[in-house]
C-alpha positions as CSV (number, residue, x, y, z in Angstrom):
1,X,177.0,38.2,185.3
2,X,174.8,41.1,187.1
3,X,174.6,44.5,185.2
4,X,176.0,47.6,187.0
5,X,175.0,51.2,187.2
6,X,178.3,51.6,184.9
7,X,177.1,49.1,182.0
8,X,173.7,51.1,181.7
9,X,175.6,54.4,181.8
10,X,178.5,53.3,179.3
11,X,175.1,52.0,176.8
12,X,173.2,54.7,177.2
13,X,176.2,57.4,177.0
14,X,175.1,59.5,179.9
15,X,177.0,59.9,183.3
16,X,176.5,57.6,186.9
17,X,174.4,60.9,187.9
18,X,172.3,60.4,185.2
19,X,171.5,57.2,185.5
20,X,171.2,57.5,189.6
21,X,168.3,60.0,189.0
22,X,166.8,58.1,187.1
23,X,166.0,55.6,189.7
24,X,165.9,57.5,192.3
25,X,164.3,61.2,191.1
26,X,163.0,60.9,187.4
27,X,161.2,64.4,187.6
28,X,164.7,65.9,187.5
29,X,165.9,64.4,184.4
30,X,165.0,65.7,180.8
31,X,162.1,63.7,179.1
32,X,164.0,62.5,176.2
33,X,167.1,61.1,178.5
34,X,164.9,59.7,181.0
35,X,163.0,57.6,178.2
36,X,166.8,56.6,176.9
37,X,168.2,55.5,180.0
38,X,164.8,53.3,180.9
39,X,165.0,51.7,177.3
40,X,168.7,50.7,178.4
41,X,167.8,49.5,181.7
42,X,165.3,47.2,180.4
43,X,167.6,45.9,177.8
44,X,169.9,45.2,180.1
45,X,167.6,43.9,183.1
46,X,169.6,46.3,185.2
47,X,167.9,46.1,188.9
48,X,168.6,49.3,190.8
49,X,170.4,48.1,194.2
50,X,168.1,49.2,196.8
51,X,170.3,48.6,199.8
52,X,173.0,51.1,198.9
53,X,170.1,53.6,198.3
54,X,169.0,53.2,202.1
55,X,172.7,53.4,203.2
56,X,172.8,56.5,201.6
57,X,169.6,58.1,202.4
58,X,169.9,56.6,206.0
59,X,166.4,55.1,206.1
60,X,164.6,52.1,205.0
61,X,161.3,51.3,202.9
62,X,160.4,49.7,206.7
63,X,157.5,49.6,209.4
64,X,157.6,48.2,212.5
65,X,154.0,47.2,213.9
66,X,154.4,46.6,217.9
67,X,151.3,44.8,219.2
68,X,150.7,43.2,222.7
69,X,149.2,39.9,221.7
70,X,149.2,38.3,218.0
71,X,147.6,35.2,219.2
72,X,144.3,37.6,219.9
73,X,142.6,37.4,216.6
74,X,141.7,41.0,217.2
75,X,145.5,42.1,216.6
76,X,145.9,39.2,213.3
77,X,143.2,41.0,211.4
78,X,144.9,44.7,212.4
79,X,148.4,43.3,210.9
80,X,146.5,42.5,207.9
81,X,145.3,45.9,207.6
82,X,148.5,47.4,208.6
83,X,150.2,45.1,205.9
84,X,147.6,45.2,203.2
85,X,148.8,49.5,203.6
86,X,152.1,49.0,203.9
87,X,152.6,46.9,200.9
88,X,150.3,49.1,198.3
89,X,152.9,52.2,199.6
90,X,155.8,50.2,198.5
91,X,156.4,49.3,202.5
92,X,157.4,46.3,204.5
93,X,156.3,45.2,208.3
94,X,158.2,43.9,210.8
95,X,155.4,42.4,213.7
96,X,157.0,42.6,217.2
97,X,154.7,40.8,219.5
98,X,155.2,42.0,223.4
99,X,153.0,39.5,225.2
100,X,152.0,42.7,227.0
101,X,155.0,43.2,228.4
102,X,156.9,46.7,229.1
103,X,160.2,44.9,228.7
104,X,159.7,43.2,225.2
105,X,158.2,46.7,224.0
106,X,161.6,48.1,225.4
107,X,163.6,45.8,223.4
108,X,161.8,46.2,220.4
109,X,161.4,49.9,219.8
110,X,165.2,49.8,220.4
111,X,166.2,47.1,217.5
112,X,163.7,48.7,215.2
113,X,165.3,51.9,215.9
114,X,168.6,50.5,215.3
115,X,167.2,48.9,211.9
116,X,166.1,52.7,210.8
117,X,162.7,51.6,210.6
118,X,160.7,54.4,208.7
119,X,157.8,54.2,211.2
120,X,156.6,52.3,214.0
121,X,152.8,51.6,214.6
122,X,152.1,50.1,218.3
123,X,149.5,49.6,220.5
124,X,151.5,50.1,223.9
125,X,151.9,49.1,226.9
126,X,151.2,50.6,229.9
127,X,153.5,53.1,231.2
128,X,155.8,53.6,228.0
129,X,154.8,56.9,226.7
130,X,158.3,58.1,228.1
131,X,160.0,55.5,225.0
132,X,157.4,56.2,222.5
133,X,157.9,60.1,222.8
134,X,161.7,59.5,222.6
135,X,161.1,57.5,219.3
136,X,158.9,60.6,218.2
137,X,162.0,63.3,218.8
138,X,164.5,60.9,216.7
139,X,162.3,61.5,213.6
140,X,161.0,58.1,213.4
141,X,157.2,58.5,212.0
142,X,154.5,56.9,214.6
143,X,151.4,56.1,214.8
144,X,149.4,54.8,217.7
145,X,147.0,52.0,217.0
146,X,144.0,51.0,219.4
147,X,145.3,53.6,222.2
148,X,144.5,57.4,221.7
149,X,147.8,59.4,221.8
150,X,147.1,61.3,225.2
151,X,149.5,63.5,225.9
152,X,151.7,62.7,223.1
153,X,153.2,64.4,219.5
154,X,151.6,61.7,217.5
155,X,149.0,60.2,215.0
156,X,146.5,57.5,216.9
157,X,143.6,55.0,215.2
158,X,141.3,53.9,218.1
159,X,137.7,53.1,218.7
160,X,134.9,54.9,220.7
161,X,135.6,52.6,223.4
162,X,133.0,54.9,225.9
163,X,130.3,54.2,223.5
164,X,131.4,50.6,222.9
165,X,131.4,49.9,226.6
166,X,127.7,51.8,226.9
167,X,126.4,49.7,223.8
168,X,127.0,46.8,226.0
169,X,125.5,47.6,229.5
170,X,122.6,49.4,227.4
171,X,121.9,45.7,225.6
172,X,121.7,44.4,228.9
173,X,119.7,46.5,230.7
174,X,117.2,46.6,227.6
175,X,116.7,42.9,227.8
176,X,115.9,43.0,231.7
177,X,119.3,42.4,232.8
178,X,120.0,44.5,236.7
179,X,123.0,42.9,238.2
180,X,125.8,42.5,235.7
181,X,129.4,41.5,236.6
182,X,132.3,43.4,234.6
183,X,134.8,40.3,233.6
184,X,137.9,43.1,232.2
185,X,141.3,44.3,232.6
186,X,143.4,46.4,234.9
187,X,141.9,49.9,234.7
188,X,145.1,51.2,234.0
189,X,144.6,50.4,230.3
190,X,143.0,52.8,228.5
191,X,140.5,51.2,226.2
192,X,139.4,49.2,229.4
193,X,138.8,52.9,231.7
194,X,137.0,54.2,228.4
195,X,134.6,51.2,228.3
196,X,134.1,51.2,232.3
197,X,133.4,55.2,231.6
198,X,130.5,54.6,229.1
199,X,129.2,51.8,231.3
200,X,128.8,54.5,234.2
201,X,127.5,56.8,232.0
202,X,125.0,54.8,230.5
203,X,124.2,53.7,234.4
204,X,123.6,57.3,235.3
205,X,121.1,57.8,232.7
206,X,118.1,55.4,233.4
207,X,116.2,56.1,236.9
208,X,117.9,55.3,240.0
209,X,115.4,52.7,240.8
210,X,115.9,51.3,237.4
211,X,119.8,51.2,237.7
212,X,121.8,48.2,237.5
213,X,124.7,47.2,240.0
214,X,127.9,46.8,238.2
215,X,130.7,44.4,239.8
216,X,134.1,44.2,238.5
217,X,136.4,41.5,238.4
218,X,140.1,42.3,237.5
219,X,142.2,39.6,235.2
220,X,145.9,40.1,234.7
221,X,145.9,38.5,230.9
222,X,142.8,38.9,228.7
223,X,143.0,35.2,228.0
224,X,140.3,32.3,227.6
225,X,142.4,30.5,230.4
226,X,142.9,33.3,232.5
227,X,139.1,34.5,232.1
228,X,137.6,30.9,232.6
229,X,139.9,30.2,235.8
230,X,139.2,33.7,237.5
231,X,135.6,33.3,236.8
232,X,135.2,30.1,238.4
233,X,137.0,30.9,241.8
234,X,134.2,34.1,242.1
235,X,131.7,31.6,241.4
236,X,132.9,29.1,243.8
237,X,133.4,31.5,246.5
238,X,130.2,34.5,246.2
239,X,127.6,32.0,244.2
240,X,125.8,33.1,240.9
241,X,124.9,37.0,242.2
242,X,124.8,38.2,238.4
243,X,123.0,37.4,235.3
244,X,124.7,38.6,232.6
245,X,128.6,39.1,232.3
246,X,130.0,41.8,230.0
247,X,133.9,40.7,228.9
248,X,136.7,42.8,228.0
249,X,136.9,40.9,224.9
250,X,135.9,38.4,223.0
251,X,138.2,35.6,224.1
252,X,137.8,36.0,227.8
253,X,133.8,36.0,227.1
254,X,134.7,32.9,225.4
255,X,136.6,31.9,228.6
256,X,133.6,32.9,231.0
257,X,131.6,30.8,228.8
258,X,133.4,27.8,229.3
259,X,133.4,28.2,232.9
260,X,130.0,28.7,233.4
261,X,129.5,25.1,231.7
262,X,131.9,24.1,233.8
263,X,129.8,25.0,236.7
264,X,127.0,23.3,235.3
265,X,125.3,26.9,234.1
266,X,123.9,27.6,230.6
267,X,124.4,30.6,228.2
268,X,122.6,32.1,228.0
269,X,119.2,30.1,230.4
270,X,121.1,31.1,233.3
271,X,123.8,33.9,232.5
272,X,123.9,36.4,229.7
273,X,127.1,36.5,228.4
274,X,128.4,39.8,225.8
275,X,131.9,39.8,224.4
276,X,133.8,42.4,222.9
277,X,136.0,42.7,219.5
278,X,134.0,40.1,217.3
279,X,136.4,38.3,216.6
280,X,135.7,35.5,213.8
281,X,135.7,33.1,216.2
282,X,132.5,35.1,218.1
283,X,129.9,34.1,215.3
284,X,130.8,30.0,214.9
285,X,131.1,29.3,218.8
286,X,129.2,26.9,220.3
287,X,127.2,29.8,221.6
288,X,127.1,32.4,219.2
289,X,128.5,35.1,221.0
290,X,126.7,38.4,221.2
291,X,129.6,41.1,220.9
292,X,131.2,45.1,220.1
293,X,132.1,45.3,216.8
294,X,135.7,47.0,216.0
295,X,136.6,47.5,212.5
296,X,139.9,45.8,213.2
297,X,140.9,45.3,209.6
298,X,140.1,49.4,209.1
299,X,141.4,50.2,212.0
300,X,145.1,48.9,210.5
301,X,145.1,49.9,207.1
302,X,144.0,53.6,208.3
303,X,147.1,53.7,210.6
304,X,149.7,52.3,208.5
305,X,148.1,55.0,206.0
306,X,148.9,57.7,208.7
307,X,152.3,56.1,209.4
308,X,153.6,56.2,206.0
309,X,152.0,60.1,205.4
310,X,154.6,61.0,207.8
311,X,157.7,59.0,206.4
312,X,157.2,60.5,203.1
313,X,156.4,64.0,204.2
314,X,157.3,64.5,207.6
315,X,157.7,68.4,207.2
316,X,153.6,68.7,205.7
317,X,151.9,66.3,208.2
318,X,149.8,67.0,210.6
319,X,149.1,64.3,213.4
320,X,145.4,63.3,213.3
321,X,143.1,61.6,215.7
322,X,141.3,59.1,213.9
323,X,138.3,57.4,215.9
324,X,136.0,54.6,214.2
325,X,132.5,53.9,216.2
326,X,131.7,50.4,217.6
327,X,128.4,48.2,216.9
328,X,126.6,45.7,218.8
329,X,125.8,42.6,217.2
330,X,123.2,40.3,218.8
331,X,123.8,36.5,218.8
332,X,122.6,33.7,221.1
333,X,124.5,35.0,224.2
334,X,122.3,37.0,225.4
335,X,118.8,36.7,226.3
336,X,116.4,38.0,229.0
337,X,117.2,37.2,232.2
338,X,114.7,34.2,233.9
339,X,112.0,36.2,236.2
């Protein structure tokens, strides 16, 4: 038989207020009663009922983490981070994954909503700042992970994706490399814009003689099968007029790889290949795979922090901007190009 509010109240010989502050707001109750009622309640093994506390106070102990593609490792070791957070708080995480699209984010934000979700971490995307603002104006707390909050009343985590992106094309042009193809995104998405920005920048600051030609190939999903099948129609159709390849991440480098062997090329003999993320997956391939760091695992646990700063003080917080810096780290992948 389970122990009610009113068995620890009748014991104890206080009243249901009493005993409701004590689980829910100690400070207010005198020291001596509190310690009274909390010897009762273990005697008893009386367990507070938590779901009549959130129908009362209208909110839940719950995130909701929105991210475009769980099967990137990338996003597995941010929901760690988000959760590792979450759970020292006291919190719990709901992961919605969108597959990148607009329409699953839609559906989502509105069910976690509905759930009176505490806050909601995301990394959007594109074109939903109209939603995520709405969210915002509801009271919900939010943070933006991977994506600066331009133009929006909000916390965001993100990388120095300008200086990640001039890392890269610096690495190449170091080792000798002067016609590099861009293997990326639309340039719609933020992080990939950023990256295309410190590439240019990094461009514009050698000699013009020295400079490097940049090409760009656009790929609708940052996928190892999308990467590898776009790579090898260019190949197919303009020839091998690059020697190094810089990827929008990690899995379409591992994609491009794959292609090139395909092709009966070698990584990196005949093309340089540089990823970005390093994921786990970058340091055991069958080419070790020179890459951008991102703390992804930081980058998490620092936004659920900023998430949950809001829910329980919403009325002190002030949004931050958090940025992390990326790193390069050299593996096999790339080399100096043959003279």
């Amino acid at each position: 038989m389970s122990v009610s509010i009113k068995d620890v109240a009748a014991k104890a010989g206080v009243s249901l207020g009493t005993v409701s502050n004590v689980c829910n707001k100690p400070e207010m109750v005198a020291p001596a009663t509190l310690k009274k009622v909390q010897k009762v309640i273990a005697e008893l093994g009386f367990v507070p009922n938590a779901s009549a506390r959130t129908l009362r106070a209208g909110k839940t102990r719950v995130l909701g983490l929105v991210v475009p593609d769980i099967s990137n490792p990338f996003f597995t070791d941010l929901s760690k981070g988000v959760s590792d957070a979450a759970l020292a708080a006291g919190y719990v995480v709901i992961l919605c994954n969108t597959d990148e699209s607009s329409e699953k984010e839609d559906q989502y934000l509105d069910v976690l909503a509905g759930q009176k979700v505490q806050g909601i971490l995301i990394t959007p995307a594109r074109d939903s700042q109209k939603k995520i603002a709405e969210l915002a104006n509801r009271g919900i707390g939010l943070t933006l992970v991977d994506r600066p909050a331009i133009g929006l009343e909000a916390c965001s985590v993100a990388v120095d994706d300008a200086q990640g992106g001039a890392l890269a094309l610096n690495h190449l042009w170091e080792l000798g490399h002067r016609k590099i193809l861009l293997l990326t995104g639309a340039d719609n998405i933020p992080q990939v814009g950023e990256r295309e920005r410190g590439m240019l920048s990094a461009i514009n600051a050698v000699k013009k003689s020295e400079r490097p030609t940049l090409h760009k190939i656009r790929i609708d999903q940052m996928s190892t099968a999308s990467a590898a099948d776009r790579l090898k129609a260019y190949v197919e159709e303009k020839g091998l007029d690059f020697t190094a390849i810089i990827c929008g991440n990690d899995l379409v480098a591992l994609g491009a790889i794959r292609s090139l062997r395909d092709l009966n090329y070698e990584v990196p003999h005949d093309v340089s290949v540089i990823g970005y993320d390093d994921i786990d997956f970058a340091a055991s391939a069958t080419v070790p795979l020179t890459s951008i760091a991102q703390p992804k695992y930081q980058l998490g646990f620092a936004a659920a922090q900023l998430v949950i700063e809001e829910c329980e003080s919403p009325d002190k917080h002030t949004h931050q901007r958090v940025q992390f810096q990326p790193k390069l780290i050299v593996r096999n992948s790339t080399s100096a190009p043959i003279k």
